[in-house]
N, C-alpha and C positions, 0 to 999 in steps of 0.2 A: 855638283855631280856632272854637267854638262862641257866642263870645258876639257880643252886639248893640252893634254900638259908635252911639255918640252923634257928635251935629254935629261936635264940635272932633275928633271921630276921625275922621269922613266928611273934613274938611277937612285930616288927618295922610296922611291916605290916600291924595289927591292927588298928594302930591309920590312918594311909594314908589312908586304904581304908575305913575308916568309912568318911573320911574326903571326899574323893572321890563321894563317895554313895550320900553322904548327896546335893554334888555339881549336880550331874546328876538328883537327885529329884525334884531340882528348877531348871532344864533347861529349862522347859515346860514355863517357866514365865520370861523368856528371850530369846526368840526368834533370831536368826541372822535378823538382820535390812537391811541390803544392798542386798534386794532382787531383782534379776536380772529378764529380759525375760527369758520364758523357754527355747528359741532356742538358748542362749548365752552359748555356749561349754566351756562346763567343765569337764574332765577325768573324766569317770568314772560313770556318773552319767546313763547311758540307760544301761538295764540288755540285756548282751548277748541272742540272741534266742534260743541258745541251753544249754543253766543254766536256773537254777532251779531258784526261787523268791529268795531274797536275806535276809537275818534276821537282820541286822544293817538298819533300819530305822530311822534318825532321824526325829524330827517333823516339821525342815524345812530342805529341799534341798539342797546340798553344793550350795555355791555363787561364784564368780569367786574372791570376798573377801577373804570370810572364807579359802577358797582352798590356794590362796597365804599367806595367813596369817599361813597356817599347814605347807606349805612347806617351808618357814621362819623360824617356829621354830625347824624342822624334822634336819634340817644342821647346826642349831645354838648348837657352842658347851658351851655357857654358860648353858645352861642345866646340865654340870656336874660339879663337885665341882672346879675344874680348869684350866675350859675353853679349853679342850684339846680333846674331844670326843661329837660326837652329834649324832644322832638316826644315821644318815645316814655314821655314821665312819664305823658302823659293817654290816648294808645294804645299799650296792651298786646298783646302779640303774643296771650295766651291766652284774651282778650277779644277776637278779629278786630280788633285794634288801635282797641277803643273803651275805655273808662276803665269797667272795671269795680266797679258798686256804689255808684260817684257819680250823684249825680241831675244835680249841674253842675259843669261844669269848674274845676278849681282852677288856680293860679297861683302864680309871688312870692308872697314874701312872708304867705304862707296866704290871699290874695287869691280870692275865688269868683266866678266867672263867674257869665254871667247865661241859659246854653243847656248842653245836655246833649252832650257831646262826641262825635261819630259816628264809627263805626265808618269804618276807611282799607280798603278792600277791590274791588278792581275799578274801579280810579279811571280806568285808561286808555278806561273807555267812557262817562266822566261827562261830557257837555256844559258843566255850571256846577258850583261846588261850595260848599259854608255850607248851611246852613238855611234860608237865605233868598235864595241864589243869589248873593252877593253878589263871588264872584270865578267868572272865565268861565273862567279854564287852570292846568292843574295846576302849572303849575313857576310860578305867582303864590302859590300857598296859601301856602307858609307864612311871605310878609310879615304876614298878620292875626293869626297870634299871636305873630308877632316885637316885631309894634309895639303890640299890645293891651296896654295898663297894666293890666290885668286878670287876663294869663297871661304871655307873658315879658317885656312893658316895656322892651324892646328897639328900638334902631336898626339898620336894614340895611347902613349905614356902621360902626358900633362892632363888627357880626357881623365885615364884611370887616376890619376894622383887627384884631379876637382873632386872627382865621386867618392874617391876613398875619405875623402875630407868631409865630406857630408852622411852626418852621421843617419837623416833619414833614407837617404842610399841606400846605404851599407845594410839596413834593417830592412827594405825591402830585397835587396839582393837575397839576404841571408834568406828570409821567407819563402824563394824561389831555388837556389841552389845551394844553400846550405851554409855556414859559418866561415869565415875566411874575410880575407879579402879581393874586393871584385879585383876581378882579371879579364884579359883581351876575350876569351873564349864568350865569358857571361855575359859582356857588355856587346858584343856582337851579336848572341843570338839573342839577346834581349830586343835587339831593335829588330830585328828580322821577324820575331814573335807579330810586333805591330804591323810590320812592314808588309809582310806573307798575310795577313789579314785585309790586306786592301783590295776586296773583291768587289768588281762592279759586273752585274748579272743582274738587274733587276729594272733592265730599260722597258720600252714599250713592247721595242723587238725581241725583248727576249721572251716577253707572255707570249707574243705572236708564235717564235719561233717554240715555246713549250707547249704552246693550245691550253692559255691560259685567259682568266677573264682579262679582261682589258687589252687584250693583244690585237685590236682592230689594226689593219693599215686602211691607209685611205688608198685610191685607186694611182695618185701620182707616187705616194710612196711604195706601194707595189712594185711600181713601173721603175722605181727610182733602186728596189731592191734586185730587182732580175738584172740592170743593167750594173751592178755591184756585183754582182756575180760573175756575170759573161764578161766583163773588161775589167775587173780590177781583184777578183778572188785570185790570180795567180800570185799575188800577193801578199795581202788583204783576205789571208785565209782562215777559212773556218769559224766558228760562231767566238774566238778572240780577236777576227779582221786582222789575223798579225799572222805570217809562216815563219816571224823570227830568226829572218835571216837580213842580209846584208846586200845591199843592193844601189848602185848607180842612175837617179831618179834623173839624169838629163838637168843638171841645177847648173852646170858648169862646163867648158873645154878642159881646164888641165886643172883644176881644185888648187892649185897657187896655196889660197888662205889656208884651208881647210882640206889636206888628204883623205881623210879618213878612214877608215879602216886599213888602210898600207900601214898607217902609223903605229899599229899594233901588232900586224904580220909580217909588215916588211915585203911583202908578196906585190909586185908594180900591176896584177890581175886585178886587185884589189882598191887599186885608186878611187878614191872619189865613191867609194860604197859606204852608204850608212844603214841605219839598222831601221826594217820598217816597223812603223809607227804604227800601233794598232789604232783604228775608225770611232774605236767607243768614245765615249763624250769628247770626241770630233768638235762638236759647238763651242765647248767649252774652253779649248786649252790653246787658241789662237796665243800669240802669232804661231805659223807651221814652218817645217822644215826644221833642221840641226843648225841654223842660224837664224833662225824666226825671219827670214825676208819675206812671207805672204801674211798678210793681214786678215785676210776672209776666204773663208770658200772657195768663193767665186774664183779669186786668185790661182788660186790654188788646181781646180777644175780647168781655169783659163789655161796652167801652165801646159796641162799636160795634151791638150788640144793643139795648143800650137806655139807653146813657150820654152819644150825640147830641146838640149844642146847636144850636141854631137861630140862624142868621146870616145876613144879603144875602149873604155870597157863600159859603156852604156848600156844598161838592161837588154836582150835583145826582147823580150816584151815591147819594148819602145821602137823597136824598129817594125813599122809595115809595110806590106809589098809594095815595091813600086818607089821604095827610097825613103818615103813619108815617115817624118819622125812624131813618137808619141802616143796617143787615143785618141783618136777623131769622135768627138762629142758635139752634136747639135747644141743650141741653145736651150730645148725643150729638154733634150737628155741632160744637161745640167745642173737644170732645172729640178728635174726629179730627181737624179743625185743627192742633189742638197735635202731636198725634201724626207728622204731616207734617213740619211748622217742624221738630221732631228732626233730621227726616235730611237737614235745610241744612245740618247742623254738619260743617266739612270739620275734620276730625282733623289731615292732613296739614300744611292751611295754619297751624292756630296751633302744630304742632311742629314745622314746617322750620324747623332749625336755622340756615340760609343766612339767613335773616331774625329772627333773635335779635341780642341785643346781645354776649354774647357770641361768638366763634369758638375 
């Protein structure tokens, strides 16, 4: 999912995502069929009280179907050309489904990507999704590392041709949308079903934030919460730490390796903008950045204090009076920083076992 693909891929991409498009446009006229009670628990499906409405709607409900059938295919590694990698090789459930301790995404073949693999976590409120925006709807994502020769070097035709060959497939597809054979439509919203279920909302801060039991802060993570607020919620907003927009964090002068986001607008405003990373299991999904170059925290806090690079289009959040580039953070406000980012880590979400590969 994370790398940068080049021209003759921008030009591969074409035809998928026309193919794609066209599969999402008759969803409406194929319905999931194994429609459950609504009290029959299914990850993911009730919006946290303290988030915002959600933008991934589809026009039925995950089912307790569809949802197994997403997470069936999310681990299955015939998905790539050689049955050696599945969505869930590069997100780990115990890493909030980012690739823990890789700086960049692997692939086939021991093939290395060229972006640091991001965390799957609260997708149904994500407007665009890549590092560089470069797919707008969730049940699109995972054409780019179907077909990325990078990570699974895959076609979304050879995907449909493994599954139609498996006849246990076929019989849970039919189960789900009816008789036939699967098609681009069914196998896209089938992993979205899993995918759109990947809710994490059930950290420490979020009892805090609902005035629930266990929602204690300590007095440095308080302290470490108000300054998350006042210096870094321009951002880092709202109780998903994300405003889901695209942004110039000072990582570079002219992004040379790595444009990003230009490389999908084409717009030279855009240089060197990547997509902010929402804070929640923060702990968990090191290395940071769209190239994994900070290893901890600390690093990471260090950069923005005083590790700022200067660019035409650098944040102007990064820019303070007097020339000074960045957020000027004490050692003590760092400190507590970190101490906060802690109690993003939802426990629940990376042990619900409903969303493991095994059952």
């Amino acid at each position: 999912m994370p790398t940068k693909p080049g021209t003759a891929m921008i030009r591969k991409a074409t035809g998928w995502l026309a193919v794609a498009l066209a599969a999402l446009l008759s969803a409406a006229c194929h319905p999931d069929r194994d429609v459950r009670p609504a009290d029959e628990e299914v990850p993911g499906t009730v919006v946290p009280g303290n988030f915002p409405a959600p933008v991934y709607t589809p026009p039925i409900a995950t089912t307790p179907a569809s949802f197994a059938l997403g997470r069936q295919l999310f681990y299955d590694a015939r998905l790539s050309r050689d049955g050696s990698v599945s969505c869930g090789s590069c997100h780990q459930q115990f890493a909030a489904f980012a690739h823990a301790g890789h700086t960049l995404s692997h692939g086939i073949d021991g093939r290395l990507g060229t972006r640091n693999a991001p965390a799957l976590q609260n997708l149904r409120w994500g407007r665009s999704f890549m590092w560089d925006g470069g797919v707008s709807n969730l049940e699109i994502i995972p054409l780019a590392p179907i077909n990325n020769p990078l990570e699974m070097d895959e076609t979304l035709e050879n995907v449909l041709r493994k599954l139609n060959a498996d006849a246990g497939y076929r019989q849970r597809f039919a189960a789900v949308y009816g008789e036939g054979p699967i098609n681009a439509q069914q196998f896209l919203r089938a992993l979205a079903q899993f995918t759109a279920a990947l809710t994490s909302a059930n950290s420490r801060y979020d009892h805090y934030a609902r005035g629930e039991a266990g929602g204690t802060l300590t007095t440095d993570e308080l302290r470490g919460l108000a300054l998350v607020r006042q210096r870094c919620s321009g951002c880092h907003a709202t109780d998903l730490f994300t405003d889901e927009t695209y942004r110039n964090n000072g990582l570079n002068r002219t992004f040379a390796a790595d444009s990003g986001r230009v490389h999908i607008t084409g717009r030279p405003a855009e240089r060197g903008l990547f997509k902010v990373p929402s804070l929640r299991n923060v702990a968990l999904t090191a290395p940071y950045m769209h190239d994994g170059r900070f290893q901890t925290l600390a690093e990471v806090l260090a950069h923005y204090d005083h590790g700022v690079q200067d660019s035409p289009t650098l944040d102007a959040q990064l820019r303070q009076p007097g020339g000074r580039l960045g957020i000027p953070l004490t050692a003590q406000e760092q400190a507590d920083i970190q101490a906060f980012l802690l109690t993003l880590t939802d426990h629940d979400f990376i042990n619900d076992k409903r969303l493991a590969e095994r059952q």
